[in-house]
C-alpha positions in Angstrom: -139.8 13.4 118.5 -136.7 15.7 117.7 -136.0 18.6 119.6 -132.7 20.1 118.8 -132.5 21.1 115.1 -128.9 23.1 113.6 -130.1 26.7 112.4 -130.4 25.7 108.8 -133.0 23.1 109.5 -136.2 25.2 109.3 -138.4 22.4 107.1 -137.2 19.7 110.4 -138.0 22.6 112.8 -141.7 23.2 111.8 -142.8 19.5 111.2 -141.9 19.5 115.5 -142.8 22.9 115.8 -146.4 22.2 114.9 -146.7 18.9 116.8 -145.7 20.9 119.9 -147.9 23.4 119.0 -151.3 21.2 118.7 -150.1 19.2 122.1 -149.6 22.1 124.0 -153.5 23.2 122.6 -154.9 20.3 123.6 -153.3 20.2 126.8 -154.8 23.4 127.7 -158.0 22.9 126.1 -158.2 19.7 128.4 -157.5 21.9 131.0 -160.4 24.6 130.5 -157.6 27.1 129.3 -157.4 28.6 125.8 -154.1 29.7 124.8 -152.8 32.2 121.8 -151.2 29.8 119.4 -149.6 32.5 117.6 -147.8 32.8 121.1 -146.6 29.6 121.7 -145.4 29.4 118.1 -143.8 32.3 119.0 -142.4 31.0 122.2 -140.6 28.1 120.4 -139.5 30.5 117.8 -137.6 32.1 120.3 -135.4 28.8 121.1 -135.1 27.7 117.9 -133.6 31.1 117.2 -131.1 30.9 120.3 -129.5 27.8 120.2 -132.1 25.2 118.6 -133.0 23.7 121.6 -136.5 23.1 122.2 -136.3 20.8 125.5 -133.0 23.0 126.9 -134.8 26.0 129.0 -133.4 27.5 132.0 -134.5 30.6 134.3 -132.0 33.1 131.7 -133.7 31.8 128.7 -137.2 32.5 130.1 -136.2 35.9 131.4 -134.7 36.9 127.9 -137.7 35.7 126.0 -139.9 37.8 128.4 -138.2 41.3 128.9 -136.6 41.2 125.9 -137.5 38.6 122.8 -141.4 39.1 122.6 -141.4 43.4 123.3 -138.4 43.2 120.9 -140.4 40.8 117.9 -143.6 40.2 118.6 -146.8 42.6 117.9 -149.5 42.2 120.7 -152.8 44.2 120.9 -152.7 46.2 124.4 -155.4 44.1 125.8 -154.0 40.8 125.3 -150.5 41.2 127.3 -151.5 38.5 130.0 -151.7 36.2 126.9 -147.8 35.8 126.5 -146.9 34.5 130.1 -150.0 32.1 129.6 -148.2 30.6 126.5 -145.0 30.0 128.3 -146.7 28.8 130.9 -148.6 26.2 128.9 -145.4 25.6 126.7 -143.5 24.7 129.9 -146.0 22.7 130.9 -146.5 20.5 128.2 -142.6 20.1 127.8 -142.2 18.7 131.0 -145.4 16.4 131.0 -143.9 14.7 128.0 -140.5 14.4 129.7 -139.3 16.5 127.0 -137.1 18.9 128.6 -133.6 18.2 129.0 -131.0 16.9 131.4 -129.5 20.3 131.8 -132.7 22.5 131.8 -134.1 24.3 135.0 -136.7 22.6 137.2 -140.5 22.8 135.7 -141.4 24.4 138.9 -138.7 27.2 138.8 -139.2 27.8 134.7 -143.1 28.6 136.2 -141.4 30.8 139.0 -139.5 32.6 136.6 -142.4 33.3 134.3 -144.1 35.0 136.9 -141.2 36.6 137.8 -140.1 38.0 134.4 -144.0 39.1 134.1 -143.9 42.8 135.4 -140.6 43.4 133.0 -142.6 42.3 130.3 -145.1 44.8 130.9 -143.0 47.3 131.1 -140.7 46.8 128.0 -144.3 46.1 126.1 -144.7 49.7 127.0 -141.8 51.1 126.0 -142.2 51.4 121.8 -138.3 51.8 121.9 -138.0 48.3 122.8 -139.5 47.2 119.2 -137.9 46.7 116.2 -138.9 47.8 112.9 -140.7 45.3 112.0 -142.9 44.8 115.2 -143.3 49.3 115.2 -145.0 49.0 111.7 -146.8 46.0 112.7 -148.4 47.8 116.0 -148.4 51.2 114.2 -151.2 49.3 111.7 -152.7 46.9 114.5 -154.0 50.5 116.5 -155.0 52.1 113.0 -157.5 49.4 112.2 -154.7 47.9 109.0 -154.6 44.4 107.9 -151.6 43.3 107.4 -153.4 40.9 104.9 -154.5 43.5 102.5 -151.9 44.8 100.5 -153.5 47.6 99.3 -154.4 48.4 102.8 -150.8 48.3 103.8 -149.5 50.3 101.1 -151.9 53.0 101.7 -151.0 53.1 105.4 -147.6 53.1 104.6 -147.6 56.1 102.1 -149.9 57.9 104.6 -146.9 57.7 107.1 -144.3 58.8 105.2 -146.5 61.9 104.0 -147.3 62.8 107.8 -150.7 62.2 107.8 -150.8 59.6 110.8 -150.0 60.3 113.8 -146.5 58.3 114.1 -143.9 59.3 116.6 -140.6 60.3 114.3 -138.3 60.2 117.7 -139.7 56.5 118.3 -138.7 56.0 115.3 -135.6 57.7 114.6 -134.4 55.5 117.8 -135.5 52.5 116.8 -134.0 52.2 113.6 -130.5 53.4 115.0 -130.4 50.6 117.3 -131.1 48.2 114.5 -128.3 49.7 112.5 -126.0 48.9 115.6 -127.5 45.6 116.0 -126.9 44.4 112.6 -123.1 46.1 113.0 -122.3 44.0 116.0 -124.1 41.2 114.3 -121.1 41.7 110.9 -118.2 42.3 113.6 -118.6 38.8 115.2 -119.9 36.4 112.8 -120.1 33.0 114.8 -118.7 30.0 111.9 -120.1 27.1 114.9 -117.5 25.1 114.2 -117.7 21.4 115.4 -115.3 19.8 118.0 -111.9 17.9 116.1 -109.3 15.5 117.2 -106.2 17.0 117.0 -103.0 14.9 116.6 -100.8 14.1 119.7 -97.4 15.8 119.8 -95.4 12.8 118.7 -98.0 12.4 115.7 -96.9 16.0 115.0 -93.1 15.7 115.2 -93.2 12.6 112.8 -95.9 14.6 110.4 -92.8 17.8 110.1 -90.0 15.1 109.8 -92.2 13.6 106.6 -92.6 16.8 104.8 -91.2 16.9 101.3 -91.7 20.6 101.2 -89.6 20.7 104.3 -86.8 18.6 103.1 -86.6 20.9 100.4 -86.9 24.2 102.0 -83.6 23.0 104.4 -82.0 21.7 101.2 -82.4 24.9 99.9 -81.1 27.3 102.5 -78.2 25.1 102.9 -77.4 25.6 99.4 -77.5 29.0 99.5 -74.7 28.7 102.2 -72.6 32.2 102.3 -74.4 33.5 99.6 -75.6 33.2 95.7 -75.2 36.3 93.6 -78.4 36.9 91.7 -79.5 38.8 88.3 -80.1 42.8 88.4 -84.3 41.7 88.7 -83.6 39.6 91.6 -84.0 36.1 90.1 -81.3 33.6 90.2 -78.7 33.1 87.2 -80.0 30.1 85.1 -76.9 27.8 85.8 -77.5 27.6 89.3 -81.1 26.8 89.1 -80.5 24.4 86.9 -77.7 22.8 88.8 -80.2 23.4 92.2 -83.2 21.5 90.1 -80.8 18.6 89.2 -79.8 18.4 93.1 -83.5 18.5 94.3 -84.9 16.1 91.2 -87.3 19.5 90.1 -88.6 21.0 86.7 -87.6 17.6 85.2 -90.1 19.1 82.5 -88.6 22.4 82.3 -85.1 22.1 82.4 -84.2 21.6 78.4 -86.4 24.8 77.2 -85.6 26.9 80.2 -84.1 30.6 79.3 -84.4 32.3 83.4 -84.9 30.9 86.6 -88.5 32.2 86.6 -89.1 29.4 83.8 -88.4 26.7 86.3 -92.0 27.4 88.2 -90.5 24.8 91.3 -87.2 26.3 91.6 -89.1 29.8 91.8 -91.9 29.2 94.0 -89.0 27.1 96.4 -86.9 30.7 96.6 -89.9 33.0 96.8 -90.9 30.0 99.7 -88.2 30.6 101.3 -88.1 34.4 101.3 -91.0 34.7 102.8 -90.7 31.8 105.8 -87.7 34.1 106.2 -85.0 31.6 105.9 -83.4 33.4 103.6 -83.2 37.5 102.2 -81.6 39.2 99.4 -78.4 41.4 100.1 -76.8 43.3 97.9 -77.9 41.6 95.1 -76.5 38.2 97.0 -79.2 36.0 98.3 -77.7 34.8 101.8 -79.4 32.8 104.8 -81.1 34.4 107.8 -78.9 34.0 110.6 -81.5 33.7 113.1 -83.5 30.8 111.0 -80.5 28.9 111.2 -82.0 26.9 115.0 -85.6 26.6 112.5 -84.1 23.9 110.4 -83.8 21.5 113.5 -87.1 22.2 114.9 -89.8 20.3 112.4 -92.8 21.8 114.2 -92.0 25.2 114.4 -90.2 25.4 110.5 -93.4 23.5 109.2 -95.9 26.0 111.1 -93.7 29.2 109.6 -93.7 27.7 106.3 -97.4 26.6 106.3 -98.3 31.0 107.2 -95.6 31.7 104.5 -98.0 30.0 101.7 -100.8 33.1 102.2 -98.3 35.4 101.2 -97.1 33.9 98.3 -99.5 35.6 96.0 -98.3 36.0 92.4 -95.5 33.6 92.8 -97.7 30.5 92.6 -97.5 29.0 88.9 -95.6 31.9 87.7 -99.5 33.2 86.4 -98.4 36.6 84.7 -100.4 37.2 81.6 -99.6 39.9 79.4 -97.3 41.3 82.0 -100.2 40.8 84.5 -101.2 38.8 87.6 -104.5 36.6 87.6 -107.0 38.3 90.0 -106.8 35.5 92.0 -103.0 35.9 92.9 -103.8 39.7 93.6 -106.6 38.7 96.2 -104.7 35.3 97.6 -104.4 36.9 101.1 -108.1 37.5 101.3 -108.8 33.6 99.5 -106.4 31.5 101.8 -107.9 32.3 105.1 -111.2 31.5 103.2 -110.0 28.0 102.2 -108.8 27.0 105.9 -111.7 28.0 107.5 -114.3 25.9 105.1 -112.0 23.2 105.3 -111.5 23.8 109.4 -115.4 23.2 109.2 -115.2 20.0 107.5 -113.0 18.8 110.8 -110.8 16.6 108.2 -113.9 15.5 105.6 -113.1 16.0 101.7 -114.4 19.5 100.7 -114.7 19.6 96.6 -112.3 22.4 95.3 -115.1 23.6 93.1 -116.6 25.1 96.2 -113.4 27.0 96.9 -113.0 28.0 93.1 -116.9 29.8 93.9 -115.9 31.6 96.4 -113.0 33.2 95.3 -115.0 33.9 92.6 -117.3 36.0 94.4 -114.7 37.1 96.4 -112.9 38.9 93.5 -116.4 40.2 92.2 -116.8 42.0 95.7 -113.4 43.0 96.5 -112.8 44.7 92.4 -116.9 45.6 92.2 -117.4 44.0 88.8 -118.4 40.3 87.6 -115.2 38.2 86.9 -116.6 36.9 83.7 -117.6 40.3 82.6 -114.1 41.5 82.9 -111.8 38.9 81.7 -113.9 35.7 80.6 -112.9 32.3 80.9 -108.7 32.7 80.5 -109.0 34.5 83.6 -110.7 31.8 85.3 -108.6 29.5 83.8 -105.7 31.4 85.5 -107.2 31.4 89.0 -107.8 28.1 88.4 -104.3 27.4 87.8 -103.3 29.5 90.7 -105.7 27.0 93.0 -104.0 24.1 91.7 -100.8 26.0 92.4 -101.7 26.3 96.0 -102.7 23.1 96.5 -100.0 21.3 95.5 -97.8 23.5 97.3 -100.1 22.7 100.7 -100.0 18.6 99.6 -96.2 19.0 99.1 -96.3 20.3 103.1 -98.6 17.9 104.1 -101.2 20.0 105.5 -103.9 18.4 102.1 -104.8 15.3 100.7 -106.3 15.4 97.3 -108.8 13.1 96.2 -110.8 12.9 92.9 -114.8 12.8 93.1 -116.9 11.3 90.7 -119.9 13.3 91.4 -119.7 15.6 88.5 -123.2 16.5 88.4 -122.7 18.0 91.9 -119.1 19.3 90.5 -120.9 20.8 87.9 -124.0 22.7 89.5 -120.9 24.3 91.9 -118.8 25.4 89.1 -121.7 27.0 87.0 -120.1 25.3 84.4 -120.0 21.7 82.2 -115.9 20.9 82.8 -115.7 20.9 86.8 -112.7 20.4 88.6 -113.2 16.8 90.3 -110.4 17.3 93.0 -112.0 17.4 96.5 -109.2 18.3 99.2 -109.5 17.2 103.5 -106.8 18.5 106.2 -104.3 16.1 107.2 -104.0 15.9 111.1 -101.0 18.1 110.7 -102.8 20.7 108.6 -106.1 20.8 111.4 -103.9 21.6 114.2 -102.2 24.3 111.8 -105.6 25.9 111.3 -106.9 25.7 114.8 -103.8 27.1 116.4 -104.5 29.8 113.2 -108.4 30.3 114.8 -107.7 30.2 117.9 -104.6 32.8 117.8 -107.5 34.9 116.1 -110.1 34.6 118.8 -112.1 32.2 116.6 -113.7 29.6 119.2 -112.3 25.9 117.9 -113.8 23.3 120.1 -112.0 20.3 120.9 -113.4 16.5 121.7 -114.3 16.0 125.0 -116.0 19.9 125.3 -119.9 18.7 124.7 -118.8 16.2 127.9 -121.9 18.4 130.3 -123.7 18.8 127.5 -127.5 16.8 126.6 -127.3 13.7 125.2 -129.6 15.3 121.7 -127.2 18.2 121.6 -124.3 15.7 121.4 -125.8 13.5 118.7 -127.4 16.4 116.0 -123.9 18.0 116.7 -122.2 14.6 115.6 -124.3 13.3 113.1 -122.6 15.1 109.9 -119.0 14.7 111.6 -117.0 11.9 110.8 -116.7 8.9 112.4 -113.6 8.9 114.9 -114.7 12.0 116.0 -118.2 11.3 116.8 -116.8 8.3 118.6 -114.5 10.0 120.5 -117.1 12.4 121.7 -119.6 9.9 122.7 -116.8 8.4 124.6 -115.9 11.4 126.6 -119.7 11.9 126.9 -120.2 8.6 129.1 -116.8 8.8 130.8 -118.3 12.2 132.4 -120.9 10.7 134.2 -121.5 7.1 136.1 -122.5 4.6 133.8 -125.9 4.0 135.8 -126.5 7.9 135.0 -125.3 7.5 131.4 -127.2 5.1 130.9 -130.5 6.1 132.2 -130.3 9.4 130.4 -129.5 7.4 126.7 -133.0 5.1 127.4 -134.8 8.2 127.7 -133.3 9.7 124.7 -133.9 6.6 122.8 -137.5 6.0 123.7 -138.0 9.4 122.2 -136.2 9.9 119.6 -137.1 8.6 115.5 -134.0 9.7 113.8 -131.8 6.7 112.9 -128.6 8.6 112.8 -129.2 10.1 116.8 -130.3 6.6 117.4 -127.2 5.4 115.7 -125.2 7.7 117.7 -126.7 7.1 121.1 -126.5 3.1 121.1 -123.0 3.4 120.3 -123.0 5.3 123.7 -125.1 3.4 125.5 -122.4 0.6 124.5 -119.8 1.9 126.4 -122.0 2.2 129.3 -120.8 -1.7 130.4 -123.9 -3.6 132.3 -125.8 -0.6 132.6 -126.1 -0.1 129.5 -126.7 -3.9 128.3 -129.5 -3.7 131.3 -131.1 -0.6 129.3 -130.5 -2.4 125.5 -132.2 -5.6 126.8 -135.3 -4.2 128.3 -135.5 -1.7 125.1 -135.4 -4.9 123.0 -138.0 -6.8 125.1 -140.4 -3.6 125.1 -140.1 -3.1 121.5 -138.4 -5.3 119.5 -135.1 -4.2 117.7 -133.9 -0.9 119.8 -132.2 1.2 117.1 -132.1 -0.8 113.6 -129.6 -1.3 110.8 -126.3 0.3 111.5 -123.9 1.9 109.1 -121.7 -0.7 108.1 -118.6 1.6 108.5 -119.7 3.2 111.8 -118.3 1.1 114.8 -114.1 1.3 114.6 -114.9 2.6 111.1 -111.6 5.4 109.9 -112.8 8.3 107.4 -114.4 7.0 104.7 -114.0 9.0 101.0 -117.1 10.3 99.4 -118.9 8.4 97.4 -117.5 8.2 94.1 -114.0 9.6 95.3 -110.6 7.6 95.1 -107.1 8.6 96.0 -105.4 10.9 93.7 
């Protein structure tokens, strides 16, 4: 049986939630003692809502669930108080019977302690309406006024008679009540929590040789040397047509452009290079003379710190990517960049290096743009504006591949392509960091508080929590964490706590997962495969082909660009 689900899993979640749920009745019906169901649904509720954890209790967890979860959620007639320490008592129970608790939770005998520790704050906090929320204050309001909640009628009577004043309901109760839910859900939109997964970041060495290999950053030194003492530039700031010209012939750019050219801005490489440069501050305009920053000079020799400057320059860039004016206009998407780039390195941060299609990014800009200018996109400007964000994307991308922060990759999954898009002609690019683009984003998240876990931090953690955590991740990853996971603990321990795992777990992927661990366990852990083979034949089935020593794999369908 599974017990740690991720919080998106609710059809996983109640398949175990109601196997627990009849165990833990029989138990106690075997026992002479009838529990609330309702309660001990409720109970594992509770965990699934905290951290997904169904075998992980300790003493806080009980205490929090007591004094604060069930007053706070869950309507109980008067009379039956007594019935919610029963239900964690028999849920506790049954979880340790079944050897179902985990490595890390509290002794059965203190989680019992704590119960009947927790009991007289429960009590009290039941008594206290402020305690409840909204929902659980309507729900006791109709419990003591004789409502079903089944009857809709019923309820919408009651509810009308509220608002009018005919029940007795207190307003101050209330009135209290739904300010602290206001301030709940505020604190709730301050610090969203992404969960992101653990990554391998690159080594320092890895890093340095990343910078040196940069074609953006070749040309960004190229150009700032070629600016030298100065290059005087046209009265709208661009630069004179001649020396762009002779610049793209230097560099081997806008070998397309060069023949029909009438400005600088008509060579997009040679403008988005200068306006590059501008903002990595390598170089300003004096005086109608663009000239070198002085200080930048040191940058050009020092890959890592010139690449990280001109990776954050890219999310200022706005407009000058693709030279998208329309009409004398930007695309939306250039006027709401700064808002859309920290939006593509997070959902690409999440993948921890995995191909991410570019249709998902193009959908949320989309709604981005709907929220930030209060209108549908498609309402306003149809499909050439979604063509020009669309070109703007590209823009960006290539800009970011140029850098070496992206790979591009093309998907063949257009079915998928198309149900993101909304539309029949996706875009069938999918984009994944390179090494040197994660550990730009997680020095990014981390500089912004964002926690960015790193291999090696799930080390203390259950053997479960390790595998559903490192079952969508990709490979080296997983491995790598597995591996720290048995270094952190003797390999007789390691062992021992994998052939427990395994003799209750059905998933093939944790199984997958867990005999790679029990691998690297040496004869421990062959000890523990052998007797799981003898007991039960084959101990964890067919194994990916790609899994052991196994790099990133593309998606299916994908090849390199």
């Amino acid at each position: 049986m599974r017990l740690v689900f991720a919080p998106h899993e609710h059809e996983e979640y109640s398949v175990v939630r109601d196997r627990l749920l009849n165990a833990v009745l029989a138990r106690s019906r075997r026992r002479g003692r009838e529990v609330d169901p309702a309660l001990v649904a409720a109970a594992l509720d509770y965990k699934h809502g905290v951290d997904g954890r169904l075998g992980h209790w300790t003493r806080a967890h009980i205490a929090d669930a007591l004094a604060v979860w069930f007053p706070r959620t869950v309507a109980v007639a008067d009379s039956d108080w007594a019935e919610i320490p029963a239900a964690l008592h028999a849920l506790v129970g049954l979880l340790a019977e079944r050897d179902h608790l985990d490595a890390r939770a509290a002794p059965v005998s203190e989680l019992h302690a704590q119960v009947d520790d927790s009991t007289p704050a429960l009590f009290d906090a039941l008594a206290d309406e402020r305690n409840y929320d909204l929902g659980k204050f309507w729900g006791v309001q109709m419990m003591r006024h004789g409502v079903d909640k089944a009857d809709v009628l019923a309820v919408q009577r009651f509810l009308e008679q509220a608002r009018s004043g005919e029940l007795n309901i207190d307003r101050d109760v209330l009135e209290f009540i739904t300010r602290e839910e206001a301030a709940r859900r505020a604190e709730a939109e301050r610090d969203p929590s992404p969960g992101l997964g653990p990554v391998l970041l690159p080594t320092a060495a890895e890093l340095v040789t990343a910078a040196e290999n940069s074609v953006a950053l070749d040309q960004l030194r190229a150009f700032t040397r070629w600016v030298r003492a100065g290059r005087r530039l046209t009265k709208d700031g661009r630069l004179w047509l001649r020396d762009a010209l002779a610049l793209a012939d230097s560099l081997g750019l806008d070998q397309f452009y060069r023949d029909t050219a009438r400005t600088a801005d008509d060579l997009p490489e040679i403008s988005l290079l200068m306006h590059w440069a501008r903002q990595a501050r390598l170089v300003r305009i004096v005086h109608r003379r663009l000239v070198p920053v002085k200080s930048a000079t040191p940058l050009l020799h020092r890959p890592i710190e010139l690449w990280r400057r001109a990776f954050e320059a890219l999310g200022s860039l706005g407009e000058h990517f693709g030279g998208s004016n329309v009409f004398g206009s930007p695309s939306l998407f250039s006027m709401s960049l700064g808002d859309a780039f920290p939006m593509l390195w997070l959902n690409l941060y999440s993948a921890a290096g995995g191909p991410v299609p570019v249709e998902l990014f193009h959908r949320l800009v989309r709604e981005a743009v709907n929220e930030q200018f209060g209108c549908v996109v498609d309402d306003l400007a149809g499909d050439v504006e979604q063509r020009l964000w669309r070109r703007d994307v590209t823009a960006l991308l290539d800009a970011l591949e140029l850098l070496g922060a992206v790979e591009l990759e093309e998907s063949f999954d257009h079915a998928h392509l198309a149900e993101l898009a909304e539309r029949d002609d996706p875009d069938p690019t999918v984009v994944s960091l390179t090494p040197m683009g994660l550990w730009a984003c997680h020095q990014m998240l981390t500089e912004q508080g964002v926690h960015t876990p790193l291999v090696g931090e799930l080390a203390d953690e259950d053997i479960e929590f390790v595998c559903v955590r490192m079952s969508a991740v990709r490979t080296e990853v997983a491995e790598a964490e597995l591996a720290a996971w048995v270094a952190a603990r003797d390999s007789r321990t390691a062992a021992h706590e994998l052939s427990r795992f395994l003799r209750r777990t059905d998933e093939p992927k944790h199984r997958d997962l867990a005999l790679y661990a029990l691998a690297r366990t040496g004869e421990g852990g062959r000890e523990v495969t052998r007797r799981l083979e003898a007991r039960g034949g084959r101990p964890g089935g067919p194994r990916p082909a790609n899994w052991l020593g196994a790099g990133r794999t593309p998606p299916a369908g994908a090849r390199a660009r």
